[in-house]
N, C-alpha and C positions, 0 to 999 in steps of 0.2 A: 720484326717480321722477317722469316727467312725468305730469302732470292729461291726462285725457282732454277735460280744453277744450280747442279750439287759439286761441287770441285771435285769430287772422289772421279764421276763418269768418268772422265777423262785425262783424271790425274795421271801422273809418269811419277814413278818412287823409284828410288834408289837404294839400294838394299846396301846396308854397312855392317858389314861382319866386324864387329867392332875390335876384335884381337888383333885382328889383319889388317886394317884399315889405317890408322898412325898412331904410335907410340910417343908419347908426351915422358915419362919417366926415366927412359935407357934401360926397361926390365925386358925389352924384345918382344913386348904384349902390347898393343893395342889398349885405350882406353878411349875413357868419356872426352877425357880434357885433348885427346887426337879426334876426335869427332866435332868438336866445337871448333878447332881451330881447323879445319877442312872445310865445314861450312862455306866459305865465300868462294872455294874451289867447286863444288855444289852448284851453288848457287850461280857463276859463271857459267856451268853449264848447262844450267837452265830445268834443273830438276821441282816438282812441285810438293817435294817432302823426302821420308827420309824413312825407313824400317829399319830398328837399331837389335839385331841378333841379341839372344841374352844375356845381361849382365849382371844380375842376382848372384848373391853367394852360393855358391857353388862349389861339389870337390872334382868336378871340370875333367868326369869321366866323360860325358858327350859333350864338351869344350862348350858349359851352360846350360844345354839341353836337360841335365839333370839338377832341377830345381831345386836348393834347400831352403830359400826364405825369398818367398813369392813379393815383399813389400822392404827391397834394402838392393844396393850396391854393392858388389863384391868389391874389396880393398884390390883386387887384381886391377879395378876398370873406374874406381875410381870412390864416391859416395855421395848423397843425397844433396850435397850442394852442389858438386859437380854436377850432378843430373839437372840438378834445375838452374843452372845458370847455359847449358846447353840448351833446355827448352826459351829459355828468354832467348838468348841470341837466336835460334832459329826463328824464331816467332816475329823477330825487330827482321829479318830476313825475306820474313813470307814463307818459310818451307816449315813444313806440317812435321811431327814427329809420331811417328808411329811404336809403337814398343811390340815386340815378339813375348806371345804367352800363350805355357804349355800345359792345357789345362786334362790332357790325359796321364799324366805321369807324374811323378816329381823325383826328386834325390831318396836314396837310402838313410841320406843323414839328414832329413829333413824330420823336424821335432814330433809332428805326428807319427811316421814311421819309425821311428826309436820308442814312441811310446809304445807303439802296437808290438812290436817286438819287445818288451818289456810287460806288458797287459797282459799277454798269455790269450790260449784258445777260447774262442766266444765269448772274449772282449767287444764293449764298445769302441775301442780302438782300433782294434784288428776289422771292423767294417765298414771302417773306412777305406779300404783297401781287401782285394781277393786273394785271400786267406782260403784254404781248406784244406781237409786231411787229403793224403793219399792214398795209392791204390795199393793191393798186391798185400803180402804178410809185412806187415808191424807196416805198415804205409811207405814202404818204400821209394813206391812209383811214382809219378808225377799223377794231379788228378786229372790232367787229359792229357792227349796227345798234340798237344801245339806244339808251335816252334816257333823263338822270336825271330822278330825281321832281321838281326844284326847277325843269328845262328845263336844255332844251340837249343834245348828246350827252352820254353818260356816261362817253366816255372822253377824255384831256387826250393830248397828246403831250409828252415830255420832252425836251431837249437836253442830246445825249450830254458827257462830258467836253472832245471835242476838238470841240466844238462845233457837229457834225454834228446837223439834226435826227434823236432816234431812238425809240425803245419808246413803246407807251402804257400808260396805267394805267389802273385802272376806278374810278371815282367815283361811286355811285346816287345822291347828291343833289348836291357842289358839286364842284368840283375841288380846292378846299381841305381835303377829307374824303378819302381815298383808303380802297378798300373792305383789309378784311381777308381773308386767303384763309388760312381756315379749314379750309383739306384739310394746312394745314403745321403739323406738332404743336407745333412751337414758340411757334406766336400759344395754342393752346388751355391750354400751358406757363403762358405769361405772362401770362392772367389767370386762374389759379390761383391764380399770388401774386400778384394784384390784391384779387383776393375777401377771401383771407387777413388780405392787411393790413387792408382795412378792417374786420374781422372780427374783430381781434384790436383793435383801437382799440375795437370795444363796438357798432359798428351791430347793429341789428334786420333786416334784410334787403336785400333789393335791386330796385328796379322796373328793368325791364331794358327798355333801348329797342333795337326793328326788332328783335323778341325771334323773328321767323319770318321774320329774313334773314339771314345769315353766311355759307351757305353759297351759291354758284353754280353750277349746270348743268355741270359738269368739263368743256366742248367748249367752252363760251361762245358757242353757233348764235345764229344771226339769230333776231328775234323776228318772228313773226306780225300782231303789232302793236308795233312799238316806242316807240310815244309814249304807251301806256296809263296807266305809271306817271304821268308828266308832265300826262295829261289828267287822270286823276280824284285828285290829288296822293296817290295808294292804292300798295301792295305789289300789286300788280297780273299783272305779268310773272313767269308761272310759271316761265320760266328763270331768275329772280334770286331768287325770295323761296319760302319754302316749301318746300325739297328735305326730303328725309327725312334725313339726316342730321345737322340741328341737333338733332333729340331726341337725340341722343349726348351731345352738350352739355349741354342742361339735364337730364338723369341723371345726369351728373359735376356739375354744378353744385350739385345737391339734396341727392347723397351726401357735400359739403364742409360744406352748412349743415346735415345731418344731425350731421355729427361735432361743429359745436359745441351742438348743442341735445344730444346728448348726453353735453357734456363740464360742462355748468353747467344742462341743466335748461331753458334760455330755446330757446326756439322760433325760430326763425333764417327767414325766408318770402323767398322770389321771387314776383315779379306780374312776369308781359311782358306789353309791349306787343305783341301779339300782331293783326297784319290779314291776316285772309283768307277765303274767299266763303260760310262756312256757320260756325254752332255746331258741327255735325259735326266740324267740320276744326277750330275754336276747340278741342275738349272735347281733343283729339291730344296738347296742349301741357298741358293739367292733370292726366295721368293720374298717379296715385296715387307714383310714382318721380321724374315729371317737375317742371315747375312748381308751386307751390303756388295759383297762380291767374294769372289772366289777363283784364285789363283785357275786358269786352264791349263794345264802343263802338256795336252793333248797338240799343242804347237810344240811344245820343247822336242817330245819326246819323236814326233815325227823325222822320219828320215828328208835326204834332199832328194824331194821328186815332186815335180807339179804338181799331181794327181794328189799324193797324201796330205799335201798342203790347202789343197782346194775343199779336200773330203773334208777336213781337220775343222776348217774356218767355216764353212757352211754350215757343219754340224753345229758349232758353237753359235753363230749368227740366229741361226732359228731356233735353237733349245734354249738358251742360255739368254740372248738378249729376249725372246720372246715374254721372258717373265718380269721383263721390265726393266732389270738391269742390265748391267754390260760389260762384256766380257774382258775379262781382266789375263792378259796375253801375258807372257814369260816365255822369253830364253835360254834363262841360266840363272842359277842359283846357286849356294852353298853344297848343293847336294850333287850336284850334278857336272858330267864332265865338260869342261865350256865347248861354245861353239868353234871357233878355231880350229880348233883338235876333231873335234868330233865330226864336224861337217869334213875334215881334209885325208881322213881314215876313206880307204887305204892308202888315198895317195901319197906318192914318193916323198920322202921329205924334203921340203925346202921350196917345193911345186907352187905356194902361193894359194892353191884355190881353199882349201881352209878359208884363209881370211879373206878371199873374195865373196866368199856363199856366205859369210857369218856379218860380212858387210850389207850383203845384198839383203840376208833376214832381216837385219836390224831395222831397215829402213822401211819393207817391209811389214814389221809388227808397228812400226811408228805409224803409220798410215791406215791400220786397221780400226774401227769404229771400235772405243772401247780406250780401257786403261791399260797402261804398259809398266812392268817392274823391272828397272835394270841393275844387276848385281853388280857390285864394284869390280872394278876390273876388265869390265867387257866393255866399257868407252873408252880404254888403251886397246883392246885388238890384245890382251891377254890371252896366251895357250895354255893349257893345261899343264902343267909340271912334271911329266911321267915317269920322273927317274930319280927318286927322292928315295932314299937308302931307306932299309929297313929299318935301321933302327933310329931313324926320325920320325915313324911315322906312328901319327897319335890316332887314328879313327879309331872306335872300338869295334868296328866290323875286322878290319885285321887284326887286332888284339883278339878276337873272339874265334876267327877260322883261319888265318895264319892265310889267308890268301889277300891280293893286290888287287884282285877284279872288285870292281865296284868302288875303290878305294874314296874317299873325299877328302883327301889332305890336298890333291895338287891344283886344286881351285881355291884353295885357302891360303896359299902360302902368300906371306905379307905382300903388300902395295908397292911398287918403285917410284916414287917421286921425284930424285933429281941423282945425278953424278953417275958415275963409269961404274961403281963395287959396290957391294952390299956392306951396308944397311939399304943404298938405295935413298938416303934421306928418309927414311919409315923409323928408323929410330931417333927423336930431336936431341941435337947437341953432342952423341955420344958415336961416333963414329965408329969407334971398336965395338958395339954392343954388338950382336947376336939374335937376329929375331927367330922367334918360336919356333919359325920354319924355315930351312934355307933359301936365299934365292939364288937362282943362276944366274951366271953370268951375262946371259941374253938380257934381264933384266932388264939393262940400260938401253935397250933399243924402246922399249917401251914407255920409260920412264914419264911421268906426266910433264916436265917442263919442258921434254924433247915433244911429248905430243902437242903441247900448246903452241911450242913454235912451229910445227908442220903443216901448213892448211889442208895436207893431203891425209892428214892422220883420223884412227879411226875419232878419236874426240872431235876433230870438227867436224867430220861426219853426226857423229850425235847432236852436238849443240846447233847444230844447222837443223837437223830435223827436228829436235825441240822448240826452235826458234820457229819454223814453219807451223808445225802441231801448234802452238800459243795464238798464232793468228785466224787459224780455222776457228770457225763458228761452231761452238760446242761438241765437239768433237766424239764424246760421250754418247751422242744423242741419232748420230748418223746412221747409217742407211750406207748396203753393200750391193752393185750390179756386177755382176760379171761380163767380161766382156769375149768376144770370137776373141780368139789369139792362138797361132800357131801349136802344134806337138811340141812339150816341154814349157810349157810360158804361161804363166797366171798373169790375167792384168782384169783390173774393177777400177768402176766408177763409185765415189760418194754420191750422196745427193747433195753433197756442199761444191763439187766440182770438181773435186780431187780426182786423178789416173794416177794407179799405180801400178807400176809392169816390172815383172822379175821373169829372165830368162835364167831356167835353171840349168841350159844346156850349157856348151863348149862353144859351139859357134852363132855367129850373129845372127839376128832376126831384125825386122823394119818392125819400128816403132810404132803401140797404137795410136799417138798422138804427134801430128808435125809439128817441128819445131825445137830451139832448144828446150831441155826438162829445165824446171826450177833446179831439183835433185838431185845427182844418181850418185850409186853409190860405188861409181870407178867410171875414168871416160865414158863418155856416150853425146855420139856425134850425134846432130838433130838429126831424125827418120828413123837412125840406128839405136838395136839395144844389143848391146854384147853379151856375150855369153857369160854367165855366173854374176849377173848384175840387175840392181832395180833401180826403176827412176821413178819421178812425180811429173805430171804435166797437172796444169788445169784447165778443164776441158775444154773452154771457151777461149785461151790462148793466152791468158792473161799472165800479165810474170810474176805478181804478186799476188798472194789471196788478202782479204782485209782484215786490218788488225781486230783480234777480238777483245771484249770489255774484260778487264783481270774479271775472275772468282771471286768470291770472299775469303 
C-alpha cells in the first residue's frame, strides 16, 4: 500500500552533468564509475536523488543531447553494469536516480535515421521523422521558414541515393539532431520500450528534455517570426513547440510509471523541462494524470529585484501548485549562466555580491513550498568561466553562429575537488591528465575539500539548509503568506512556521522576526537583516523545527 507522502513534493535533486562531474579513467571525461564514487559526497550533503545528463551512445555533437541508442551506455561514460551497479549503490544510499530523456530528437546516426536516409521519398522510414520536399525551382528552398534554436535554418537538405540533391528534414536545434514526428505511432511505440527498460534496470524516474515540443503544427506554415526561437535561444515558435497533443503523451507516460509504482510500491516521477510564456500554460503539463512536475525556470530567469521575485513565486504558487502539484524551483542548470555571475553583472569584479545574492537565492528557493534542483557546482559558490579560448569551446551554438553570447561551455567545465592545479582531483590517479574543459586557476579556492573544511562555505550553506528542509513537515504540501516588509525585502510565512526574509538591497533592514535566525545566509545579528541576505526564523520562536518521518 503506498504512504500518502509522495518523496518527489518535496524532493531536492542534484543534477550531475556526468562528463564534468568526476573522471574515473584519466580520459578528462566524466563517467558513470565518477558518479558512483561521488555518491557519499551526495549524500553528505544531504540530496534526495540524483538527475544523471545523458549517457547513451552518442557522436556527442550536443555532448549526449544527440541520441543514437536510446537503451546502452556510451564506452565514453561507462556500460550497462556500470549503470547498474551505480543504481544499487544509490539505492543501499537512499538517493533516487533519475535518468535524462530526449524524446523530441535523437542523433543523425541513430539506426532509424540512417535508415530513412537510405528508404528514399515517401518511405515508411522517412515518417518517422519530417521529411518534405522543398520550395522554389528543383526544391531548393527550405519547406518553411523556421530557424533552429542553436541558428541557422531548421531544415538540412539530403542527397538522394542516386545522388540527386533531394528531401529536407526538420532539425529545431542542429542538423545532427533530426526532430521526431510524433503524429507516427511507431516513434510514441518505441519509447515505451525505452521507458520500460530503463525502468526495469530500477530508475526513479525521468526528467524529460523539450518536455513541450515533439509535436509540430501538422501543415508545417511559415512562421510570423522565424528567428524567435534562435533569438531568445527559448521554445518560442507556437508552430513547433506547445501543440496540444503532447499531453497525450505525458498521460501514456505517467500511466507506465503508474504501473510500476504500483507493482512494488516506489513512486516512479517525471519533471519536464517544460518552456512556455505563462504558469497558466506551465500548470497544463502538471495536471494531476500528466506530469508529476515541471521544472519553473521563471525563478532562474528572473532578475534580482523583490518585485520580480514576488511576481515570479506568486504566479507559480497559484497556477502551478493549484493543480495539485508543486512547484518544482531552479536556479541553475547546464544551460544556463550560474548565479554568481549572473546575479554580480555588472558589478566590479571582485565586489563579492554575486555570491552574496546567489547565497541569499539559494536559501531562498530551499524554503519555498515545493521541490528544488541543484546543479553541480552551485553548492561550491561556482562562477561561471567567461574566458575559455575559442578554440576550446564545444557548444554547438558557437559552432553554428561563431558568437560567445549565450555560450554554455563555462557552466560545464569540470568539478574541483581537492589540490592547488588542475585536474583539481576531477581526474582519479592521473594528475597530468587534462579535463575536456579547462579549469582556472581560481579553481582551488572552490575546490570541495577546501569547502567542507569552511563552515562559512557555500556547501554548508546548503547541507544546513538541507538539513533544516528534512525536518520540516512535508514540505511539498505547504502553504505561502506573505508578509508587510519594507521596499526591496520579500519575507513569507509557511503554514509549518517557517519566516523567510531576503533583503535584496545594500543596506540593513529590521528583521520580521526577533531573535537569532536558525539560518541566514551571511551574518545577521538578531532584529537585523543585511543587505543582499536571507534568513529563516520560525515563527513562534523556537530554534529547531521537528524532525520529520524519512519518505519511502
Amino acid at each position: 500500500m503506498l504512504s500518502k507522502y509522495h518523496w518527489w513534493r518535496d524532493a531536492v535533486i542534484y543534477q550531475v552533468y556526468v562528463r564534468s562531474f568526476l573522471d574515473s579513467t584519466g580520459d578528462g571525461v566524466g563517467d558513470l564509475a565518477g558518479v558512483r564514487a561521488g555518491l557519499p559526497y551526495l549524500k553528505k550533503l544531504g540530496v534526495d536523488g540524483i538527475w544523471l545528463s545523458p549517457f547513451y551512445p552518442s557522436p556527442q555533437h550536443d555532448h549526449g543531447y544527440d541520441v543514437a541508442d536510446y537503451c546502452d551506455v556510451d564506452p565514453l561514460f561507462g556500460d550497462l553494469t556500470e549503470f547498474d551497479l551505480l543504481v544499487t549503490a544509490a539505492r543501499r544510499l537512499g538517493v533516487k536516480v533519475l535518468l535524462d530523456i530526449v524524446p523530441n530528437h535523437c542523433s543523425s546516426e541513430h539506426r532509424w535515421f540512417q535508415e530513412a536516409l537510405s528508404a528514399g521519398p515517401g518511405s515508411a522510414a522517412r515518417a518517422r521523422f519530417h521529411f518534405a520536399d522543398g520550395r522554389g525551382p528543383d526544391g531548393a528552398e527550405p519547406p518553411n521558414n523556421w530557424h533552429a534554436m542553436f541558428g541557422g535554418p531548421a531544415w538540412s537538405r539530403v542527397t538522394e541515393a542516386d545522388g540527386r540533391p533531394g528531401q529536407w528534414y526538420l532539425h529545431m536545434f542542429t542538423p545532427e539532431q533530426p526532430d521526431w514526428n510524433w503524429r507516427n505511432p511507431e516513434v510514441g511505440a518505441e519509447f515505451d520500450r525505452v521507458l520500460r527498460f530503463w525502468l526495469d534496470r530500477g530508475v526513479d524516474g525521468f526528467r524529460i528534455d523539450v518536455a513541450a515540443g515533439l509535436f509540430k503544427h501538422p501543415e508545417l506554415p511559415d512562421s510570423d517570426d522565424p528567428e524567435a526561437d534562435a533569438r531568445t535561444r527559448d521554445s518560442v515558435n507556437p508552430l513547433a513547440w506547445n501543440q496540444p497533443e503532447v499531453h497525450a503523451v505525458w498521460r501514456s507516460w505517467r500511466s507506465i510509471c503508474e504501473e510500476y509504482t504500483e507493482r512494488d510500491g516506489r513512486e516512479r516521477l517525471l519533471v519536464g523541462e517544460v518552456s512556455v510564456p505563462t504558469a497558466r500554460e506551465h500548470a497544463l503539463y502538471v495536471r494531476s494524470d500528466e506530469l508529476h512536475q515541471a521544472f519553473f525556470f521563471d525563478l532562474l530567469s528572473a532578475p534580482w529585484d523583490a518585485d520580480a521575485f514576488r511576481k515570479v513565486i506568486s504566479e507559480a504558487m497559484q497556477d502551478i501548485a493549484g493543480t495539485g502539484s508543486t512547484v518544482t524551483w531552479v536556479l541553475n542548470n547546464h544551460d544556463q549562466v550560474r548565479t554568481v555571475t549572473r546575479y554580480g553583472e555588472p558589478a566590479p569584479e571582485g565586489s563579492g555580491v554575486g555570491a552574496a545574492r546567489a547565497r541569499a537565492a539559494a536559501l531562498l528557493m530551499l524554503a519555498l513550498p515545493g521541490a528544488a534542483y541543484i546543479y553541480q557546482g552551485e553548492e561550491l559558490g561556482l562562477p561561471e568561466v567567461v574566458d575559455l579560448p575559442d578554440d576550446v569551446l564545444t557548444d554547438p551554438i558557437f559552432r553554428r553562429t561563431g558568437s560567445r553570447a549565450r555560450i554554455r561551455d563555462g557552466c560545464r567545465v569540470p568539478l574541483p575537488w581537492s589540490g592547488q592545479a588542475s585536474p583539481f582531483g576531477f581526474t582519479s590517479g592521473v594528475e597530468s591528465a587534462k579535463p575536456w574543459l579547462p579549469q582556472p586557476e581560481y579553481f582551488a579556492e572552490y575546490a570541495t575539500d577546501r569547502a567542507l573544511a569552511d563552515t562559512r562555505s557555500f556547501w554548508h550553506l546548503y547541507r544546513d539548509g538541507l538539513q533544516l528542509r528534512s525536518a520540516l513537515p512535508q514540505l511539498g504540501e505547504g502553504t505561502l503568506r506573505w508578509l508587510d516588509s519594507p521596499p526591496g525585502v520579500l519575507a513569507f510565512a509557511r503554514g509549518d512556521g517557517l519566516v523567510c526574509a531576503v533583503n535584496f538591497g545594500t543596506a540593513p533592514t529590521s528583521a520580521p522576526v526577533s531573535g537569532t535566525p536558525l539560518l541566514s545566509s551571511g551574518p545577521c545579528p538578531a532584529g537585523v537583516l543585511p543587505g543582499s541576505t536571507a534568513a529563516w526564523w520560525m515563527s513562534d520562536g523556537t530554534e529547531s523545527p521537528a524532525p520529520r518521518t524519512p519518505a519511502p
